[in-house]
C-alpha positions as CSV (number, residue, x, y, z in Angstrom):
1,X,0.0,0.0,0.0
2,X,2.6,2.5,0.7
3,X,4.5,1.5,-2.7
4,X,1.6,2.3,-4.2
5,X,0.8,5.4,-2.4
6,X,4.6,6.7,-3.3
7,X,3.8,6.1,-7.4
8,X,0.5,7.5,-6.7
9,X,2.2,10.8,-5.4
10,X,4.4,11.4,-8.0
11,X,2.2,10.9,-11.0
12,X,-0.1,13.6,-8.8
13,X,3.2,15.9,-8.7
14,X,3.4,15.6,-12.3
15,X,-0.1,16.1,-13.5
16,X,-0.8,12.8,-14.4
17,X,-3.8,12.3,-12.4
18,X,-5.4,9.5,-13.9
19,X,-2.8,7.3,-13.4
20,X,-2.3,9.0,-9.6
21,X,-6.5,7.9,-9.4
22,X,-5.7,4.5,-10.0
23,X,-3.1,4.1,-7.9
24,X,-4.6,6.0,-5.0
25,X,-7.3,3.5,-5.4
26,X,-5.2,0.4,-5.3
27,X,-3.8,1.2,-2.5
28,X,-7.1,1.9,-0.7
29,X,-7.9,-1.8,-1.6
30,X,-4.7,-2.8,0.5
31,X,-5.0,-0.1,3.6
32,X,-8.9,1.4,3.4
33,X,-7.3,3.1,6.8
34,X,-4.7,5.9,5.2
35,X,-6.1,9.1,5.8
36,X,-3.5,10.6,4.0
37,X,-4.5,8.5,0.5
38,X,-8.6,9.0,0.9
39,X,-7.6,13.0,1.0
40,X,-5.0,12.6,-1.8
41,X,-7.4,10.7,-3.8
42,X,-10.2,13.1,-3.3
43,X,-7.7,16.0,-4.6
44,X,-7.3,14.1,-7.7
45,X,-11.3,13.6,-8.2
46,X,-11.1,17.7,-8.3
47,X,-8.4,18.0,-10.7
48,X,-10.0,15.4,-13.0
49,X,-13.7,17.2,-12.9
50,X,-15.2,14.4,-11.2
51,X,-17.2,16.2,-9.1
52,X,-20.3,14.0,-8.8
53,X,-17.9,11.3,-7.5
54,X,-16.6,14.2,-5.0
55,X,-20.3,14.7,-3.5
56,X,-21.7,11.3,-3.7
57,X,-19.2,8.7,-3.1
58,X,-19.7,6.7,0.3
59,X,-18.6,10.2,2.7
60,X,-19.4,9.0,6.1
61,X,-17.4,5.2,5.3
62,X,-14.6,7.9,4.1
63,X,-14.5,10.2,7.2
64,X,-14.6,7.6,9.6
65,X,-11.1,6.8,9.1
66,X,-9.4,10.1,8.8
67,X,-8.3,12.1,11.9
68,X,-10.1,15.7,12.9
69,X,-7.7,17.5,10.8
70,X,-8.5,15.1,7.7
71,X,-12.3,15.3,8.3
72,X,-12.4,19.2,8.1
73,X,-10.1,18.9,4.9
74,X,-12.9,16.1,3.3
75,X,-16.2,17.9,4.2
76,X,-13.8,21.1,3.0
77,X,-13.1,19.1,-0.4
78,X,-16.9,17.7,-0.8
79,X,-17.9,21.0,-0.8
80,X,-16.1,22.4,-3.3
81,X,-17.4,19.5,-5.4
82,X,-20.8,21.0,-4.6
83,X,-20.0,24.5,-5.5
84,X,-18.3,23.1,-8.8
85,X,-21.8,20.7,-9.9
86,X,-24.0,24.0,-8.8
87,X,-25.2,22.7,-5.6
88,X,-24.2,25.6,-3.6
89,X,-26.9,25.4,-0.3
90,X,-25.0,21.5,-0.3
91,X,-21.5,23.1,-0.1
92,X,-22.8,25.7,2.5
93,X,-24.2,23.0,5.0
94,X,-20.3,20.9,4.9
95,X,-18.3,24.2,4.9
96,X,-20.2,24.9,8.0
97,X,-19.1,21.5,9.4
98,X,-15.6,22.3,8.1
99,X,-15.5,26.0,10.5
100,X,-16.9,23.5,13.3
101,X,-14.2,20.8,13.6
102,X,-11.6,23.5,12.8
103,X,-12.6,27.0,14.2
104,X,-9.6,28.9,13.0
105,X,-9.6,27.9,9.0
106,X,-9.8,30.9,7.6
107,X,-9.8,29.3,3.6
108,X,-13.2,27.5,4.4
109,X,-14.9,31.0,6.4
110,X,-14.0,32.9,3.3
111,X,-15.7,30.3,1.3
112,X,-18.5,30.2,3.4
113,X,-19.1,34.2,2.9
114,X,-18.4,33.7,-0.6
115,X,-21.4,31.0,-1.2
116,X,-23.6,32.3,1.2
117,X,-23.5,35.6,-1.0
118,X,-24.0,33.5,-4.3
119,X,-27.0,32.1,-3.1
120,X,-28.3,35.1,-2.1
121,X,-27.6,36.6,-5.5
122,X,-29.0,34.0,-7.4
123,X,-32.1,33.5,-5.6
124,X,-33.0,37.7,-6.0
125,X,-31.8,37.0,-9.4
126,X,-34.6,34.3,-10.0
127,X,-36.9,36.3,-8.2
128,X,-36.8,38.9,-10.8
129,X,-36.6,36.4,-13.5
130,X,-40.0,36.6,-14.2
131,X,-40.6,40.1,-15.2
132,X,-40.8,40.9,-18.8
133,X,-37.7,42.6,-19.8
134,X,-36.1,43.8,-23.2
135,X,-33.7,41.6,-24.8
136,X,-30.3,42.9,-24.4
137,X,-29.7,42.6,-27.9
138,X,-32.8,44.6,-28.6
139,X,-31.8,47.7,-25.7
140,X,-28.6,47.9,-26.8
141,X,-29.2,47.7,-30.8
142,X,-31.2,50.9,-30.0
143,X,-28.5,52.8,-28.3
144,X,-26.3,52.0,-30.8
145,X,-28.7,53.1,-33.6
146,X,-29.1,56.2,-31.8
147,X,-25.1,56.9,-31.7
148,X,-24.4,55.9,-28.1
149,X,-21.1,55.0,-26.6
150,X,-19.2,56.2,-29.5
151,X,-15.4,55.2,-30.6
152,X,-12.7,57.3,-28.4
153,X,-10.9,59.3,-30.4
154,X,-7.7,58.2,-29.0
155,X,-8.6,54.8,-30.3
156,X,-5.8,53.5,-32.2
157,X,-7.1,49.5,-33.4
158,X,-9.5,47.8,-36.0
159,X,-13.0,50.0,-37.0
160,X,-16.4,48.5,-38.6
161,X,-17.2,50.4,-41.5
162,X,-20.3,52.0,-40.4
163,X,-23.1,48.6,-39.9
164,X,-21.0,46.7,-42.3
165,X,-19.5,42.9,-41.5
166,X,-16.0,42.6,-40.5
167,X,-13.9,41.3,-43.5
168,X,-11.1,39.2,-42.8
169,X,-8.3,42.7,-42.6
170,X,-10.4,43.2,-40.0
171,X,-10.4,40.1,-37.8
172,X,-6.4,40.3,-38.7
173,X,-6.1,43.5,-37.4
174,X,-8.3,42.7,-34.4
175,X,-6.2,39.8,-33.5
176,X,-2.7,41.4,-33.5
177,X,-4.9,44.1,-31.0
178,X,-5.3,41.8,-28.9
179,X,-2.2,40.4,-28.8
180,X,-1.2,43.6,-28.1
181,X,-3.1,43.3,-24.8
182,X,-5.5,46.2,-25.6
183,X,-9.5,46.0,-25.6
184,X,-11.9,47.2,-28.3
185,X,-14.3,50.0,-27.6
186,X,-18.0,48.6,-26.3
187,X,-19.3,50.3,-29.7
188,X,-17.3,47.6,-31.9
189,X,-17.5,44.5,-29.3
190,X,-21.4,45.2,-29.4
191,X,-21.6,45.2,-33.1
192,X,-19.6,42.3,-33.8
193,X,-21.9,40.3,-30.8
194,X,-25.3,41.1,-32.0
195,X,-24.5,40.3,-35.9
196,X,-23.2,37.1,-34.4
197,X,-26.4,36.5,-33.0
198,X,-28.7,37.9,-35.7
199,X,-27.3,34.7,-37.4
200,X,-27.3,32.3,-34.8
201,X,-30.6,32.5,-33.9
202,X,-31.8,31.9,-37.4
203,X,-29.8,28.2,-37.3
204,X,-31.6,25.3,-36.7
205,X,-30.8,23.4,-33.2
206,X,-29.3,20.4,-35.7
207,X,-27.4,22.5,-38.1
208,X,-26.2,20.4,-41.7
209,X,-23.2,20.6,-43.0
210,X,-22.1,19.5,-46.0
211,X,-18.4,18.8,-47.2
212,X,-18.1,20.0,-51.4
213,X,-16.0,18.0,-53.2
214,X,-11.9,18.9,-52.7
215,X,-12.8,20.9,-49.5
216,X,-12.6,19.7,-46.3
217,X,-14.2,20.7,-42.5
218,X,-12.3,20.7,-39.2
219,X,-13.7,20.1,-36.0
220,X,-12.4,21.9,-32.7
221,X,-13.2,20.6,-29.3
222,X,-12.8,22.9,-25.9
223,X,-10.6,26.3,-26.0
224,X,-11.6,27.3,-22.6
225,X,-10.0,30.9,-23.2
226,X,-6.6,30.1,-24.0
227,X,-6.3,32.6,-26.5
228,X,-2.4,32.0,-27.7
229,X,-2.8,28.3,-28.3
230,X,-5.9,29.2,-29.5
231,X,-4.1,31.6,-32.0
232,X,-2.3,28.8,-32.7
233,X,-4.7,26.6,-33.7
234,X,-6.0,28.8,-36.1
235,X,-2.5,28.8,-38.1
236,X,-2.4,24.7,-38.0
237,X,-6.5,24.6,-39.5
238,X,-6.1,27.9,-41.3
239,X,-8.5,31.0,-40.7
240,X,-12.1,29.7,-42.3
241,X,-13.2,30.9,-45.9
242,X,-15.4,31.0,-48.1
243,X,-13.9,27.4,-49.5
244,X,-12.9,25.9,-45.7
245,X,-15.5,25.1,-43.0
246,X,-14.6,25.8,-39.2
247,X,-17.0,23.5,-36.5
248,X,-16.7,24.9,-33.1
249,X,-17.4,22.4,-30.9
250,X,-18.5,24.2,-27.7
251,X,-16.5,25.8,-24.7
252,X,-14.9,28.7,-25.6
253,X,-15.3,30.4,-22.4
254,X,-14.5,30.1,-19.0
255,X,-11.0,28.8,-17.1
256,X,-8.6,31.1,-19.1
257,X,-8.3,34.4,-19.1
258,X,-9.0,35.5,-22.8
259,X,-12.5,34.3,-22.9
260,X,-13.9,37.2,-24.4
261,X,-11.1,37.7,-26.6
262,X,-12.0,34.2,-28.6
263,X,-15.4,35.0,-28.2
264,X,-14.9,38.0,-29.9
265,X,-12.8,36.6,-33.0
266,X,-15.2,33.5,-33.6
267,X,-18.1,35.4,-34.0
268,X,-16.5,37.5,-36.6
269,X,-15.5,34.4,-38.4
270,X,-19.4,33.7,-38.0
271,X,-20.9,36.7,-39.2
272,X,-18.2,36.7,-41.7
273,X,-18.6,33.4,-43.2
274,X,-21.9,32.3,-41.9
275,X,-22.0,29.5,-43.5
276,X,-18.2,28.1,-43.0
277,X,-17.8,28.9,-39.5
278,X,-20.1,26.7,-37.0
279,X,-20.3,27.1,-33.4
280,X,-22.4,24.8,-31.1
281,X,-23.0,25.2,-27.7
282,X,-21.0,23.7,-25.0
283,X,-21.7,23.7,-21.0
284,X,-20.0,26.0,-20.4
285,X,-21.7,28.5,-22.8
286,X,-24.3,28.8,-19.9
287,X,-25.1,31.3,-16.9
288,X,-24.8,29.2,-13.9
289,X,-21.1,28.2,-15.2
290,X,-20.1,31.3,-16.6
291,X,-21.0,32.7,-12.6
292,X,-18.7,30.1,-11.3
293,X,-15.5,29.8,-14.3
294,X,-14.6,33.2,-14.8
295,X,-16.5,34.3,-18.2
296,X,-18.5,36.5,-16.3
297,X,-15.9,38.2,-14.0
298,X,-14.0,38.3,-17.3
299,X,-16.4,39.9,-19.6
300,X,-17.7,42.7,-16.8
301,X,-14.1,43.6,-15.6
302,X,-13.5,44.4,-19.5
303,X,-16.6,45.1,-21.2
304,X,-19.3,46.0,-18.9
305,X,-22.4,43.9,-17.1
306,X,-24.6,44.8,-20.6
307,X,-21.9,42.5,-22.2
308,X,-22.2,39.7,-19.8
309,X,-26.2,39.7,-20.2
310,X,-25.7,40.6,-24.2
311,X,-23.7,36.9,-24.2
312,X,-26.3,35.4,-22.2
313,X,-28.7,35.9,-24.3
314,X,-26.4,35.0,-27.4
315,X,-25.5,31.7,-25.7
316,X,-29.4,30.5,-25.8
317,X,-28.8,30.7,-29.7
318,X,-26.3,28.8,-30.5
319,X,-27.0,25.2,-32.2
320,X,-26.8,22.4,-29.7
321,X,-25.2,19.6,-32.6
322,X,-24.0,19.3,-36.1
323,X,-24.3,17.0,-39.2
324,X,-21.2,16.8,-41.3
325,X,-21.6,15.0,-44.2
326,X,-19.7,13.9,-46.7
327,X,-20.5,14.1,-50.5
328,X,-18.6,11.3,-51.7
329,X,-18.7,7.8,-51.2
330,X,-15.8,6.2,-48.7
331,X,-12.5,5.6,-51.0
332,X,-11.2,2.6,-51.5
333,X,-8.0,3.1,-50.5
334,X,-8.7,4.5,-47.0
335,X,-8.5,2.7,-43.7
336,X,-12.2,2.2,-42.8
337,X,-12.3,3.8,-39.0
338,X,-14.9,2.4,-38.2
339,X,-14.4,-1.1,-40.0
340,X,-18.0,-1.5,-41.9
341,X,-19.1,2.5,-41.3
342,X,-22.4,3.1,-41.4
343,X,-23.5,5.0,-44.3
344,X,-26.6,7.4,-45.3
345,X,-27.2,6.8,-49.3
346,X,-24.0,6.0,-49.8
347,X,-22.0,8.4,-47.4
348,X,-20.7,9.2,-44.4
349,X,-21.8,11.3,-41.6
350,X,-21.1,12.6,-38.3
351,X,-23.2,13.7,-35.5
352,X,-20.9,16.5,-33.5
353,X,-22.3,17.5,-30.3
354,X,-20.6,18.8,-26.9
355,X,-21.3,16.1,-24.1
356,X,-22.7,13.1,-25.5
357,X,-25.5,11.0,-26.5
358,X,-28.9,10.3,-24.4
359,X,-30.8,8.4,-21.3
360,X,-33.2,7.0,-24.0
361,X,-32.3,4.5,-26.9
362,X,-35.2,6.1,-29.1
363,X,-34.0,9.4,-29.3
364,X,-33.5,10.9,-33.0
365,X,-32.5,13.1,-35.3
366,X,-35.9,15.1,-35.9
367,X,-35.9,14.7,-31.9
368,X,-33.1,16.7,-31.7
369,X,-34.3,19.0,-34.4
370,X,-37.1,19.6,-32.4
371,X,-35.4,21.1,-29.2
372,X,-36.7,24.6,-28.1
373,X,-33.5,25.3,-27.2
374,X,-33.9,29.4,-27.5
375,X,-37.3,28.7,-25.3
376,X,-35.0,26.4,-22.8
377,X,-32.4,29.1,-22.4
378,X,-30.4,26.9,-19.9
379,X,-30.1,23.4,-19.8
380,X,-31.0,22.4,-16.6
381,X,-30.0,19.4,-14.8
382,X,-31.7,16.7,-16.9
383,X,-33.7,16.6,-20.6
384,X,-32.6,16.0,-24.1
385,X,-30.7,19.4,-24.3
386,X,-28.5,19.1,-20.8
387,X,-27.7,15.7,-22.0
388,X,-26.4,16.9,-25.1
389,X,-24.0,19.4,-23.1
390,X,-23.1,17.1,-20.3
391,X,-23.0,13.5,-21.2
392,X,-19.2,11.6,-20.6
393,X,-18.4,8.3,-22.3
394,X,-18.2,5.8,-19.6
395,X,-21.1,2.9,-19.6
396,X,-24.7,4.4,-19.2
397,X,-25.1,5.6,-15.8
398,X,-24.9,8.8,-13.1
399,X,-22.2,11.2,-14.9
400,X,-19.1,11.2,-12.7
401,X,-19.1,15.2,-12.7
402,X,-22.4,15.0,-10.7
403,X,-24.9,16.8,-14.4
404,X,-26.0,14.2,-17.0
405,X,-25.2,10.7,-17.9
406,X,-22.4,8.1,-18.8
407,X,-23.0,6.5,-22.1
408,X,-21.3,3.6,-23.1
409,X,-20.3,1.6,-26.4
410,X,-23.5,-0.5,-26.8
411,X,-25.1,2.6,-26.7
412,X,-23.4,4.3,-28.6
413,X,-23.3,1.5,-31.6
414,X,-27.2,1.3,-31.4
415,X,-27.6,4.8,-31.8
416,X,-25.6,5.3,-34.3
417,X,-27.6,2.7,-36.5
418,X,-30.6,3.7,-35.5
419,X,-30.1,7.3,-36.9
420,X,-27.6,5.9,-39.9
421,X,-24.7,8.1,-38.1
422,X,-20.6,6.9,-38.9
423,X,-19.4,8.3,-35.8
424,X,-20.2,10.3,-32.7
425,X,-17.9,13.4,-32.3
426,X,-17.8,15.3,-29.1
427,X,-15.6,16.9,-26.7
428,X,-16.1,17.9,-23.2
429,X,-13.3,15.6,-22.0
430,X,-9.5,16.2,-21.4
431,X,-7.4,13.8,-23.4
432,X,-3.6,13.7,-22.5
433,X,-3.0,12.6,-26.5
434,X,-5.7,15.2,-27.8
435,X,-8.0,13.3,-29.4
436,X,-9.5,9.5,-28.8
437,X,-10.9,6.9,-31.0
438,X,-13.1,5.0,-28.4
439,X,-16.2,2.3,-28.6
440,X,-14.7,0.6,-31.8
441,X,-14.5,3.7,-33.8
442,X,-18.3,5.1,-33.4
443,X,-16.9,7.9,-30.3
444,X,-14.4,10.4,-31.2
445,X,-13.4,13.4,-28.9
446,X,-11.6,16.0,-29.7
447,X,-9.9,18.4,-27.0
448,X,-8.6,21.5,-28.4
449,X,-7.0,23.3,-25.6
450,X,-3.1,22.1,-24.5
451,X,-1.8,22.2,-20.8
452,X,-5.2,22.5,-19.8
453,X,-5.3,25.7,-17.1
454,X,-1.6,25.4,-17.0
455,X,-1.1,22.4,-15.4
456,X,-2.5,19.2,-17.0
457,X,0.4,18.3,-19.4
458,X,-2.1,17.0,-22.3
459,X,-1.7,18.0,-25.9
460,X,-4.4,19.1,-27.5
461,X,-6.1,18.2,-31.3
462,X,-8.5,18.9,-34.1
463,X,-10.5,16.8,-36.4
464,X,-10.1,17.2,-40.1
465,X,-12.5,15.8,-42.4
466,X,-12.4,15.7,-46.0
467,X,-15.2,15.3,-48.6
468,X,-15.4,11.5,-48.1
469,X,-15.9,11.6,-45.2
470,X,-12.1,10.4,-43.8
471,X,-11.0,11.6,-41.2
472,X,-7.4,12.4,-40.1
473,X,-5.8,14.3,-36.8
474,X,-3.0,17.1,-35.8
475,X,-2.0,17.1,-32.2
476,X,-0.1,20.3,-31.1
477,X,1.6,21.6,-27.5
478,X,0.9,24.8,-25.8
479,X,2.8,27.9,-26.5
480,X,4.6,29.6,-24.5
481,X,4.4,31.3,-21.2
482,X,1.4,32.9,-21.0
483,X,1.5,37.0,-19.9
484,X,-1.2,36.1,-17.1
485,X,-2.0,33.3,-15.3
486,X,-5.5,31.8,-16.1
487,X,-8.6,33.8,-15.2
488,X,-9.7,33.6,-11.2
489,X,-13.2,31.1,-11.2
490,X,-15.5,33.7,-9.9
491,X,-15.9,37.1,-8.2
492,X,-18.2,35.4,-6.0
493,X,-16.2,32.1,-5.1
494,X,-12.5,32.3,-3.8
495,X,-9.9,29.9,-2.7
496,X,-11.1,26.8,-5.1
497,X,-9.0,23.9,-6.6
């Protein structure tokens, strides 16, 4: 057992935290009595997102065998799982115990004033919910119209000609700003986030995509506001065009600290090339996690509270999945992957969604057509759509972050036969490779953001596939040293993970 602790430790002390999990665990098996391993393993659990297995695994078996010190730091751990799933009136009751069996912890009382305020917030906020209000989109459309907040004239970047689209000078231009470390006035961040959503909101909640022949689409898993690898990226794809189709797979927001900045030069892509440049909605394109992440602390501290609420509302517009398909039959020359694909008259296609696939087996297509998704807004904590933004990979059962399911490969084969789909492509998951090819070929994810919040080690990846439908991967590293360290989680939450 303490062999296997020792390995366990250093995998943890070098980020590689699955292997730390497992190890952790064996030694449990040997010596359920370490206090030292049960608090070690429940660090891990946090750094791997596996916060449902944080607030639900058997606690008071747990505690029993750790010392006071080691029961304050598990009731302190469980509730950060809490806070991290939503649950905040959970995390308040064990940070409470925490203060209790160790009077003078200071982390856990700041906590503690932290969530009681969030719940407070949030419950005058859905008290107020219910009153009609004005779209933001709408208020500030008008004030712009009518010539407010006007460009400084000491402002030295990028300009909109007039109402006009951004062209790709522009987004250029824009970029290098940004790199530059300087904003954009509200005027231009406004404009560029409504026509983003003056398209969106005309998309269907399955969006088709088809590849032409000779041209090829490239799917991009998480970013998570890591703008300079994100830059990156863009050179290894290529900027989208008129001739080369971009599929956002969700998460663009939230953990680093250029958030708004991607944001920002996605949705010109999208209101440049409307229909090359595809974004679908991730969970963390949603309030409750933008309150806890950073995207809102982010976008107020640079932007203003009207941009926060103007994303909001943008958020509830964007597609929740997408059909690629090819228009070509498979070659005969390429390595089948799956062996046997599925076809649709003759052709490939991929169902790309954030999370994962469903609690039902008769879910379909025109199911998923059928999502209000803009009547929805948020995805709640079970249904069709929170599914669709939550779901892992594991077999089917309670989702090891605590929201949606696990799905596993008998699901995912019968599925995709049911609906004549190739493959399932999501994201949502870390993978220290990038990419993986899991449940015999039919479940592809695709992470897209390397050293995950500085600290994870993984490389990251995108999808490329060409007009028959084969498909092909580009792994790539992070860049270098960041100017600032990833964005804080939350005005209103300190002294997390």
């Amino acid at each position: 057992a303490l062999s296997l602790k020792s390995q366990a430790n250093t995998h943890f002390s070098s980020s590689r935290y699955r292997e730390a999990l497992d190890l952790y665990t064996a030694s449990l098996n040997k010596n359920p009595f370490d206090p030292i391993v049960w608090s070690n393993r429940a660090a891990v659990r946090l750094k791997l997102e596996e916060y449902g297995l944080g607030a639900s695994l058997p606690f008071r078996t747990q505690v029993q065998v750790l010392t006071r010190t080691f029961s304050a730091q598990a009731y302190y751990r469980r509730a950060l799982a809490n806070l991290a799933i939503l649950k905040p009136k959970a995390a308040i009751v064990d940070l409470k115990k925490v203060i209790s069996l160790d009077p003078k912890n200071a982390a856990a009382k700041s906590q503690l004033d932290a969530t009681q305020k969030l719940v407070r917030r949030l419950a005058f906020e859905s008290a107020i919910k219910g009153k009609e209000e004005e779209a933001p989109s709408v208020t500030l459309q008008k004030q712009l119209d009518d010539g407010a907040f006007p460009i400084p004239s000491d402002y030295d970047g990028p300009r909109l000609d007039g109402d006009a689209r951004p062209t790709s000078d522009f987004v250029d231009a824009m970029v290098e700003h940004f790199k530059a470390g300087k904003l954009l006035p509200k005027r231009i961040v406004w404009q560029i986030l409504i026509g983003a959503y003056n398209i969106l909101k005309e998309e269907e909640t399955l969006v088709d995509v088809p590849i032409p022949e000779g041209q090829t689409v490239d799917v991009i898993g998480d970013v998570h506001g890591q703008f300079y690898d994100f830059m990156h990226l863009l050179t290894l794809t290529g900027a989208p065009s008129s001739s080369h189709t971009l599929v956002f797979d969700g998460d663009l927001v939230d953990r680093g600290s250029w958030s708004v900045e991607i944001l920002l030069t996605v949705f010109c892509y999208k209101w440049l090339y409307p229909r090359n440049v595809f974004i679908n909605r991730g969970n963390h394109e949603t309030s409750d996690m933008n309150r806890v992440y950073g995207y809102e602390g982010e976008s107020t501290k640079k932007y203003g509270p009207q941009t926060f609420k103007l994303s909001e509302e943008i958020f509830t517009a964007l597609p929740l999945a997408t059909l690629i398909t090819a228009s070509e039959p498979p070659r005969s020359d390429a390595s089948p992957n799956p062996p046997n694909p599925t076809l649709c008259k003759g052709v490939k296609r991929f169902f790309v969604v954030h999370g994962g696939l469903f609690s039902r087996d008769d879910v379909t297509l025109d199911d998923v057509r059928a999502i209000p998704r803009m009547k929805l807004k948020q995805p709640g904590q079970e249904g069709l759509m929170c599914e669709m933004l939550w779901c892992d990979a594991p077999g089917r059962g309670p989702s090891k972050r605590g929201v949606g399911l696990g799905f596993g490969p008998d699901i995912t084969r019968a599925w995709t036969e049911k609906n004549e789909i190739t493959a399932v492509i999501r994201a949502h998951e870390v993978r220290q490779g990038g990419y993986s090819v899991e449940h015999g070929g039919l479940l592809i994810t695709v992470f897209s953001a390397p050293n995950y919040v500085d600290q994870v080690g993984n490389l990251a990846a995108f999808a490329r596939i060409d007009s028959s439908g084969e498909m092909k991967f580009t792994t790539f590293e992070a860049q270098p040293v960041r100017p600032c360290p990833p964005a804080p989680l939350s005005s209103s939450t300190t002294t997390w993970i």
